[in-house]
N, C-alpha and C positions, 0 to 999 in steps of 0.2 A: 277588577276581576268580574267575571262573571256570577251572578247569584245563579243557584240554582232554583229550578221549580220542585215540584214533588206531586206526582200524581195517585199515593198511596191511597185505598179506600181501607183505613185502620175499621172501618165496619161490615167489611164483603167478608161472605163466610171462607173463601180461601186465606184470607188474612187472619182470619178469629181460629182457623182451624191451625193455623202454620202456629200464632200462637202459645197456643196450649201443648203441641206439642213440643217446642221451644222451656216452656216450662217444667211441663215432667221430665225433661231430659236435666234440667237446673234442678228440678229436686232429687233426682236419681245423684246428682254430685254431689247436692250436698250431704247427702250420707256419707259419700265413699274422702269427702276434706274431715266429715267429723268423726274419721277412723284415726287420721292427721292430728287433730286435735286432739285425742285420746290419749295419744303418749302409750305408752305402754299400759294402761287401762288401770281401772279404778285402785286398784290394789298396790303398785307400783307408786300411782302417783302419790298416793296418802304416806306412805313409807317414805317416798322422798321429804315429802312437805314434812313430818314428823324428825326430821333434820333439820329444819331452819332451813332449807333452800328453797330459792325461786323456781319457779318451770322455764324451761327455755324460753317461752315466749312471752312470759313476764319479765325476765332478764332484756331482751330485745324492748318491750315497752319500755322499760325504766331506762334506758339508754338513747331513746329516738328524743327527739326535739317536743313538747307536748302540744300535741294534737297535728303531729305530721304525721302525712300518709307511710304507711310499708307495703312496698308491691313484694310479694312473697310469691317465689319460685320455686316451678318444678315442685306444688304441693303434695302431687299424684306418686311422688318418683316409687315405684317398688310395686305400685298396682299391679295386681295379678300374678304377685310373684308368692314365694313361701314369706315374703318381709313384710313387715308392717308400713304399711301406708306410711311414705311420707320420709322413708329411708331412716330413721334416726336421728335426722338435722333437719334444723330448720333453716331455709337460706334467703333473704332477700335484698331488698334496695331501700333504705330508708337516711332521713336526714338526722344525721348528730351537729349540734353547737351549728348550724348552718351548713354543715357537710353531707353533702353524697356520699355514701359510705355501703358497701357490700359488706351484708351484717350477717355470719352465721353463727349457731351456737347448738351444739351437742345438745340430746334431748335424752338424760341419763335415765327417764323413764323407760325408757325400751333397751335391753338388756343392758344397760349400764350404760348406755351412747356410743356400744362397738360397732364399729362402721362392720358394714357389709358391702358387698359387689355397690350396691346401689347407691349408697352414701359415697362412695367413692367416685363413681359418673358423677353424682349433685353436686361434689365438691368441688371437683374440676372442671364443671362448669363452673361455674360460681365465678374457676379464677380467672375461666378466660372472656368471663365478660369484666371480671376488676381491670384485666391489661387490655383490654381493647376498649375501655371507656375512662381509665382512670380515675377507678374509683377507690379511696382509700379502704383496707378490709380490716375490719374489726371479727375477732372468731371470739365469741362463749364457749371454751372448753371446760368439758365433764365429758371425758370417756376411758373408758378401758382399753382402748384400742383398738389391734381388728378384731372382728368375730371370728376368732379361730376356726373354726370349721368349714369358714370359706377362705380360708387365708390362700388359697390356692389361684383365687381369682382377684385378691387383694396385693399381698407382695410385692411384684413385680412391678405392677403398672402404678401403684400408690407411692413409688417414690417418686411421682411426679407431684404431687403434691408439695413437696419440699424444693422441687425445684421450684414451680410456681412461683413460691413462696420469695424464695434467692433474688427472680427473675423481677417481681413486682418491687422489691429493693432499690433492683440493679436499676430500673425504668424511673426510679425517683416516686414512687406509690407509696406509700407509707403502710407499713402492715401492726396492727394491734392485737395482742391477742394477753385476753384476761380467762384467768386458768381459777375455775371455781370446786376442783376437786381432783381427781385423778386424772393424769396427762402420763401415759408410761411407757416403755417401748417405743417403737416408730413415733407414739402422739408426742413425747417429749419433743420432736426436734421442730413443731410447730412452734412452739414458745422459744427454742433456741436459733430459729433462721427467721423471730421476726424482728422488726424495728422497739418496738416498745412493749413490755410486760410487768403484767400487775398478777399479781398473785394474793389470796384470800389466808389471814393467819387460821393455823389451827386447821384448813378447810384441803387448800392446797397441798398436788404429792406428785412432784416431779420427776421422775425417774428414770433411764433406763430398764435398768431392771429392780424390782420388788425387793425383799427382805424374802420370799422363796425363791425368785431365781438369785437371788444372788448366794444363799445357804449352797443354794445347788452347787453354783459355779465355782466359788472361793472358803466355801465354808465357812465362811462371816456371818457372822448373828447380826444382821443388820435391825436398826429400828427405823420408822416409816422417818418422825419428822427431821432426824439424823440424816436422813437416806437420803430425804428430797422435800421435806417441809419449807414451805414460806420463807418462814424466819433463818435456816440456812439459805435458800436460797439468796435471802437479802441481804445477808451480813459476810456471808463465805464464799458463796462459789459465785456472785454476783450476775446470776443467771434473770432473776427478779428487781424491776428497775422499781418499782415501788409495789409495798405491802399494804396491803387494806385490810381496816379489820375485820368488816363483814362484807356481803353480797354486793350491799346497796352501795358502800363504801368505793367497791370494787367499780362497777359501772361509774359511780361518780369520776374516779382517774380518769378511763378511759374518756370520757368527757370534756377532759379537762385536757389531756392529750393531745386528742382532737382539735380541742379549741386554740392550741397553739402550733398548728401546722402548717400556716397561714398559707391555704392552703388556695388557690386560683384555679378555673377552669382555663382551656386554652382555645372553647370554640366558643362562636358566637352569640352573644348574649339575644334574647327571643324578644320581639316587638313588645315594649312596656304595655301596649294597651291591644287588647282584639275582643272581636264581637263572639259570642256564643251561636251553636248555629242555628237558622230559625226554626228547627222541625225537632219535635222529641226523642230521644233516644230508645224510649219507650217503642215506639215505631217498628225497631230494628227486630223484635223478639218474630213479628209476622211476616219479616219480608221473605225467608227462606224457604222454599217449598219444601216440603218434607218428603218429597222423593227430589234427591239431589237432581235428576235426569233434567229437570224442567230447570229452564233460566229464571234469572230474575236480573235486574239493571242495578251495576255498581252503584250508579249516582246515585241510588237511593238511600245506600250507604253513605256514601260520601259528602251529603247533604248534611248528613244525621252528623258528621264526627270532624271535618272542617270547619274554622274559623268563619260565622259569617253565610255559613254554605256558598259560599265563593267557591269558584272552580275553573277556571283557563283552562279549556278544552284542547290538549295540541291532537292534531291529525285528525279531527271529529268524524270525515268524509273516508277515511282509508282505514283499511283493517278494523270494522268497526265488531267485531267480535272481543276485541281488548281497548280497553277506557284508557288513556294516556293523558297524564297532565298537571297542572300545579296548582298549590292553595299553600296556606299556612295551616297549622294546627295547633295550638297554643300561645301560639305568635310563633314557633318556627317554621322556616320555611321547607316544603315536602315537595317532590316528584310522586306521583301517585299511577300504578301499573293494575289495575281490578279485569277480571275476564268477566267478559258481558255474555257471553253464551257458550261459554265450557271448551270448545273446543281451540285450539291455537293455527292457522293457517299460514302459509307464506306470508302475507301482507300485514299482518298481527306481529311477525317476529322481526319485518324489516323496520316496522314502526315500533317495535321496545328498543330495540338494536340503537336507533338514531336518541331514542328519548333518553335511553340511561348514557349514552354518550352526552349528550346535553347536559344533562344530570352532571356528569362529573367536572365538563367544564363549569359548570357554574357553581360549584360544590355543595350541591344541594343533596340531604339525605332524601334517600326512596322510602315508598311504603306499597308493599304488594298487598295487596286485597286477592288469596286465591280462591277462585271455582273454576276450576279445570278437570277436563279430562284426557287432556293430551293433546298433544300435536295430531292432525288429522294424516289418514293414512286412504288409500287406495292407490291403484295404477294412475288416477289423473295426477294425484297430489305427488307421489313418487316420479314423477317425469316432469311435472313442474318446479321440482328442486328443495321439496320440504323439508329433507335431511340439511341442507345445505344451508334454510334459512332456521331451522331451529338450531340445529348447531352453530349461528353466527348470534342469536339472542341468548344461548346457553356462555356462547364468549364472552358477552357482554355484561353478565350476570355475575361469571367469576369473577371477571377482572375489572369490575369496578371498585373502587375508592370510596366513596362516598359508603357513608354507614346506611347501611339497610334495617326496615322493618318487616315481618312478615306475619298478615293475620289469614288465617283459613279459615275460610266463613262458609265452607262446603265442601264440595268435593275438589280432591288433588291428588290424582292418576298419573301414571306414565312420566315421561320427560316434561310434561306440564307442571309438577313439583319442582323440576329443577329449573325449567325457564323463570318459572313463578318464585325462585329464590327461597327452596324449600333449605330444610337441615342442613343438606351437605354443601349447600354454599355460604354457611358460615352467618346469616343475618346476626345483627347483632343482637335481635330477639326475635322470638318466632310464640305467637299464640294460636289458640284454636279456639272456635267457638265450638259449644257442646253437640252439635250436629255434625260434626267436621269428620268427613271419613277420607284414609288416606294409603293404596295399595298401587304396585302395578298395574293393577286394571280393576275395573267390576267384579264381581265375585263371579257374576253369570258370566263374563265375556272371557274369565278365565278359566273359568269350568268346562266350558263351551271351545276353547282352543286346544284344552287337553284333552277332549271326548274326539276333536277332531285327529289328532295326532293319535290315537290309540288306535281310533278307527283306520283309520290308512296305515297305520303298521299291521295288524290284524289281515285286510287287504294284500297286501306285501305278500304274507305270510301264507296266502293264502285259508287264513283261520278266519272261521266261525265269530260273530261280534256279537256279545252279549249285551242286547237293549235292556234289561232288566240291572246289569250291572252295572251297567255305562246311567242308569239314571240312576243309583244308589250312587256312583262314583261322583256322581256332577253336583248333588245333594250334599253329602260329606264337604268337598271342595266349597262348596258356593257357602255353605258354614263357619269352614273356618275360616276364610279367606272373609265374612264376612263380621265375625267376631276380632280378628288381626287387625281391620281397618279403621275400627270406633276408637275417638278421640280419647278414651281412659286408657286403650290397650297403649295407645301411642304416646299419651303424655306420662304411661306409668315407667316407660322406656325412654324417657328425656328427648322424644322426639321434637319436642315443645317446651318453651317454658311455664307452659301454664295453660289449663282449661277455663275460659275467661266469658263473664256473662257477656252479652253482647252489648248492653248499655251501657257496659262502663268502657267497650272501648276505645272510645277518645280518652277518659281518664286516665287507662292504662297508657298508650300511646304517646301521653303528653307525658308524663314521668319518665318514660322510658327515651323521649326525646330530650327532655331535661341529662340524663344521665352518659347521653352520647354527647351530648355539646361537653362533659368533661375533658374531652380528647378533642383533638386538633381534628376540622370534620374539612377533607379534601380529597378533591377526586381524583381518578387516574390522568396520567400523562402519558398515558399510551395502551395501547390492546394489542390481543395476538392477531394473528393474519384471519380476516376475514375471508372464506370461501367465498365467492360474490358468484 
């Protein structure tokens, strides 16, 4: 392969200033992860601990392999809403007994661990990266349930969760779930549609319904551990396949579970040996300018976070506004798609179109690196067939095979989000770095589209145009449009799974490729009709 070079001046003041600002945007986060942390805040948690219970994310330590990583998802999820940071669960990817395992667990600090609208997105994501990488799921349950007062937006769409559940069964997944307090209503049938259950003596209270809905419904005087305690569970309604007598007990099962699942990934094992890459990742905080407008060169990314800074350049001479090409990264091997100067042209999308086709014959996973701003537009580009060539890279995008990464390292506008393999084409995971803005357009260019459509209705209408309020309107707009665009609004709405420093993204990337080799990794054998 090719090594790459690096022409970064880590000491020019555009470097030292990109920077700093690179930072205060990482410390402005980590305030709003250690809202995340907080739990339900100081008062809640003392209360809990003053019951002999673990915190959800002590529960998750005492269960991971010791001193294995946990990539933790969707920490944001609920930002900016009326919910508490971080939805009520906590969800990620961590190793048990040598296992990859999708690990959530109820955070009963925040109103007891009742899901809300937002724990309901976290969770269902959660399951559909377990079935699309095969990763066994282990759930920490402690909830009440839903949060009644949103049950309006829960209901309905949360009995997908149970299917989920059924479905990761039916796929041969193994699903766990250890119940460390109340599981009641709809949370009961978590522990009843999964493969393996451990329940806490004394702790555990599995139920339909309670000792007050049940007085309600049949006028029975029910009592808790009669109802749905452990120890009926284990000996009577055989709902609990083994009892533990404390916490720590509990996670030991699970453990142990696990460790007899014998359980094999099904794709391919990552080169025993690779080089680290020669250039710092420290590097990476300066290379972003801090007005997205202005480019900057993938490679210097790609130097920073491939094996080796190795890199096979395919198409180097053509379409050189998108970077095309392979490397390894961990020892796996990657297809690699980065926008070199923002914008997408015809010759940009016939050369992704060819690569991710290559890509799946060879069955090599992608990694998009976006800064886009969209497919280019005017009368030239509109008669040269730009429709026709982005919608043949947007074909290619869907209906590829091969497991996808997506990191957004800046701007992602327009249909350049979807060429560039944004949300709604399913990657198998999607990061942002803390700079990362991501709308229809600019705030100004959509401010500016709508001042012009007012003004030529107005025109029409033969009515008077108000320059005073056409620039109070284009203010408002360029506001919100620009507050809707920053990566907390987006990652607090699971557009992401995560707002991610930018040094660790090879660390992240390599875990996260680790966890796609669970699943058989093969490309397409066929695509839809390309417009040519």
């Amino acid at each position: 392969m090719t090594t790459l070079k690096s022409t970064v001046d880590t000491a020019a003041d555009e470097h030292l200033a990109n920077r700093e600002a690179m930072l205060a945007k990482l410390t402005e986060l980590d305030a709003e992860h250690a809202k995340a942390l907080a739990g339900g805040g100081p008062k809640y948690v003392e209360r809990h601990r003053k019951r002999g219970k673990l915190l959800a994310r002590e529960r998750i330590e005492l269960v991971l392999d010791q001193d294995s990583p946990f990539l933790e998802l969707s920490p944001l999820a609920a930002w900016g809403t009326d919910y508490q940071v971080g939805a009520s669960i906590v969800i990620g990817i961590g190793v048990v007994e040598g296992v990859e395992c999708l690990i959530s667990a109820s955070d009963p600090t925040v109103r007891g661990g009742a899901s809300n609208p937002w724990t309901l997105r976290k969770t269902l994501r959660a399951n559909d990266i377990a079935i699309a990488n095969r990763l066994p799921v282990i759930s920490l349950v402690e909830s009440g349930g839903a949060d009644l007062p949103s049950q309006s937006e829960i209901f309905i769409p949360g009995g997908r969760v149970f299917r989920d559940l059924t479905r990761l069964s039916a796929a041969g997944i193994p699903t766990v779930t250890a119940v460390f307090g109340n599981a009641t209503a709809g949370g009961a049938y978590v522990p009843g549609m999964s493969d393996y259950v451990i329940m806490v003596k004394e702790r555990s209270k599995v139920f339909l319904g309670g000792p007050p809905l049940v007085k309600m419904a049949t006028g029975e005087e029910a009592e808790d551990e009669a109802l749905g305690g452990a120890d009926m569970h284990g000996r009577q309604s055989g709902l609990a396949d083994y009892v533990a007598v404390d916490e720590v007990d509990a996670l030991r099962l699970i453990r142990q579970v696990v460790s007899r699942l014998n359980w094999r990934k099904h794709g391919p094992a990552p080169a025993a040996e690779y080089a680290e890459p020669l250039f710092p990742a420290e590097d990476l905080l300066g290379l972003v300018p801090t007005d997205l407008r202005i480019p900057f060169d993938p490679r210097e990314v790609i130097a920073r976070i491939v094996d080796g800074s190795e890199f096979d350049e395919f198409k180097p001479r053509y379409g050189d506004s998108l970077v095309t090409g392979w490397a390894r990264l961990h020892g796996y091997p990657i297809g690699i798609l980065a926008n070199a100067r923002g914008v997408l042209f015809g010759q940009e999308s016939q050369k992704a179109t060819q690569f991710i086709q290559l890509a799946n014959r060879a069955d090599t996973p992608l990694l998009f690196l976006q800064n886009t701003t969209g497919y280019m537009v005017g009368t030239q580009y509109e008669q040269s067939g730009i429709i026709k060539h982005g919608s043949m890279m947007i074909n290619a995008v869907a209906n590829s095979r091969v497991p996808h990464l997506t990191v957004v390292m800046g701007a992602s506008y327009g249909a350049g989000n979807y060429g560039m393999c944004g949300r709604a084409y399913d990657p198998r995971f999607l990061f942002t770095w803390p700079n990362a803005k991501s709308a229809v357009m600019g705030p100004a260019q959509l401010a500016g589209v709508l001042s012009i459509v007012a003004r030529q209705a107005a025109v029409a209408k033969g009515q008077p145009y108000s320059e005073e309020n056409d620039a109070a309107m284009r203010q408002m707009v360029e506001t919100q449009i620009e507050a809707q665009s920053l990566a907390p609004f987006l990652s607090g709405r699971l557009y992401d799974d995560g707002i991610i420093d930018p040094r660790d993204t090879r660390t992240v990337l390599g875990l996260c490729l680790s966890a796609i080799h669970g699943a058989e990794v093969k490309g397409a054998e066929g695509f839809g009709v390309f417009r040519m």
